[in-house]
Every structure is written in C-alpha cells, then in structure tokens.
N, C-alpha and C positions, 0 to 999 in steps of 0.2 A: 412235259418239257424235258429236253434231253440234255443232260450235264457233261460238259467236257472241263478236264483236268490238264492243262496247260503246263509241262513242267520244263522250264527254261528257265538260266540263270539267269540271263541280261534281261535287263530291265529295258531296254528300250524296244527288242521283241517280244517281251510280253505286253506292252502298250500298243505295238503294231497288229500284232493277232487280233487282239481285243478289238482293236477299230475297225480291221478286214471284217473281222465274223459281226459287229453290230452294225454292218452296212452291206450285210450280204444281200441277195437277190433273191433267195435260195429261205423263203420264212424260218422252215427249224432250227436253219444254221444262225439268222440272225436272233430270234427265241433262247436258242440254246445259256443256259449258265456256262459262265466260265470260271475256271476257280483254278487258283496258282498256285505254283510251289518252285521253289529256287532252289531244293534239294533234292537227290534222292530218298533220305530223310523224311520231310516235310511229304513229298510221295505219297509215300507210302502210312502216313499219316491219314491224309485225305481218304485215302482206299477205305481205311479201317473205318472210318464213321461216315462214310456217305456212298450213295447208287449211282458209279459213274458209267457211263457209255462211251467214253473216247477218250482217248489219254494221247495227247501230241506231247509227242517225250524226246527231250535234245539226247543227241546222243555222249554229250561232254561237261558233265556238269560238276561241281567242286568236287561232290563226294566219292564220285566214282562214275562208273560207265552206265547209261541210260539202259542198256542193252541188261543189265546184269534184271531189274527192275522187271524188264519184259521177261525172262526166261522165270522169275519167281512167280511170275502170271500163269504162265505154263504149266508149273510144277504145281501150282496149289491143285489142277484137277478141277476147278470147278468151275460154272460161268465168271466170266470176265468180259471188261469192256478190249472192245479193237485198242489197237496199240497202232499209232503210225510214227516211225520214226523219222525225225527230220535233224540235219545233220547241213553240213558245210560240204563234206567229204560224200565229193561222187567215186571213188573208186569202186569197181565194183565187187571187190571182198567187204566192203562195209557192207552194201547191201543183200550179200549172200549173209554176211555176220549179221544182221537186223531178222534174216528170214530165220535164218538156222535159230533166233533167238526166240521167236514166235509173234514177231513183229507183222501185221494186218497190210502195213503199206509201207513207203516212203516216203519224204517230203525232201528236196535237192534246195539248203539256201547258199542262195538269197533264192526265194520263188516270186511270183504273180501274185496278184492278189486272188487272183481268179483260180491259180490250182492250190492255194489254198482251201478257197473256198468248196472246191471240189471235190479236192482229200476226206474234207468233212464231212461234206454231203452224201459223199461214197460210203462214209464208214459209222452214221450215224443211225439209230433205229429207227427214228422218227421217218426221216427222210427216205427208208427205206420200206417205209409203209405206208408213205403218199406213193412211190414208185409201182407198186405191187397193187395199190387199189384203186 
C-alpha cells in the first residue's frame, strides 16, 4: 500500500484531498494512506519515521516556502518520494521555481477532482506497476 504525505495548512483542503483520494476510481490511489502535516516542520518529521511515496506539498505554508522542503529532497542524494507541488499561483516562474526546486509535478488550485486524482496516479509506485504489468 502506497503512503502519501499531504502537507497543506488549511484545514478544509486537507479534508477535500482526503475525500477525493478515498473515492477515487483509480484502486491504489483510493488504498493509498494519507497522512498530514500543517508544517514544514511537522514535514519533515513524517519523512524521518516513515516510507513515503508521494508528498502533495502546498507551496505557502506558515513556516516557510514548500519549495525550500523539495530542494532538501534533492540535496540529501538519496531515493525519495515524487514531490508534486500544488499552489494557487499559476504564474509561470512558480512553476519553473517548483521544477528548478526538484519538484515531480504541479497541481494549479482550485483543481478537479479528477486531476487530482491523476496527479496521484501519475506519480505513485503502486499505480505505476499496475501500468507496466
């Protein structure tokens, strides 16, 4: 089962995610764990005690910039889960700033529920080895 790390401040998008992904179409992605964090902080907490696969990471959160979070992904050099950043801000320097950052995707809110659930499906392991077999 494939674990994703939800890290979004508001409270009322981490209950929407949560409902999208446990009503998906798409099995792994409705399977998948979900698990929160309202910090950068709290983050990077999660990282350190558990096997995540996909981190849907806001890009404005109290502590600092989402983006900083991905580029320390980067730098550690070693396997890591996809990073898709999801943001408010379509300009398109944010989403060169999310790639430069080593961010996997984008997520544009408010989105669909369905390219949500896309995003996910795109960038999760599971989903990507019912694809391949």
């Amino acid at each position: 089962m494939s674990k994703i790390l939800l890290v979004e401040d508001e409270d009322l998008n981490r209950t929407l995610v949560k409902a999208v992904l446990a009503r998906a179409q798409v099995d792994a992605v409705r399977r998948a764990e979900v698990v929160d964090a309202t910090t950068l902080k709290s983050a990077r907490e999660h990282l350190l005690g558990q096997d995540i696969d996909l981190i849907l990471l806001d890009m404005n959160l109290p502590d600092g910039s989402g983006l900083s979070l991905a580029r320390e992904l980067v730098d550690r050099g070693e396997p890591r889960p996809a990073v898709v950043a999801v943001t408010a801000s379509v300009l398109p320097r944010d989403r060169s700033a999310a790639v430069e950052a080593g961010c996997d995707g984008f997520l544009d809110k408010p989105y669909a529920a369905a390219d949500l659930v896309a995003v996910v499906a795109d960038h999760l392991p599971e989903c990507r080895e019912e694809r391949a077999g």
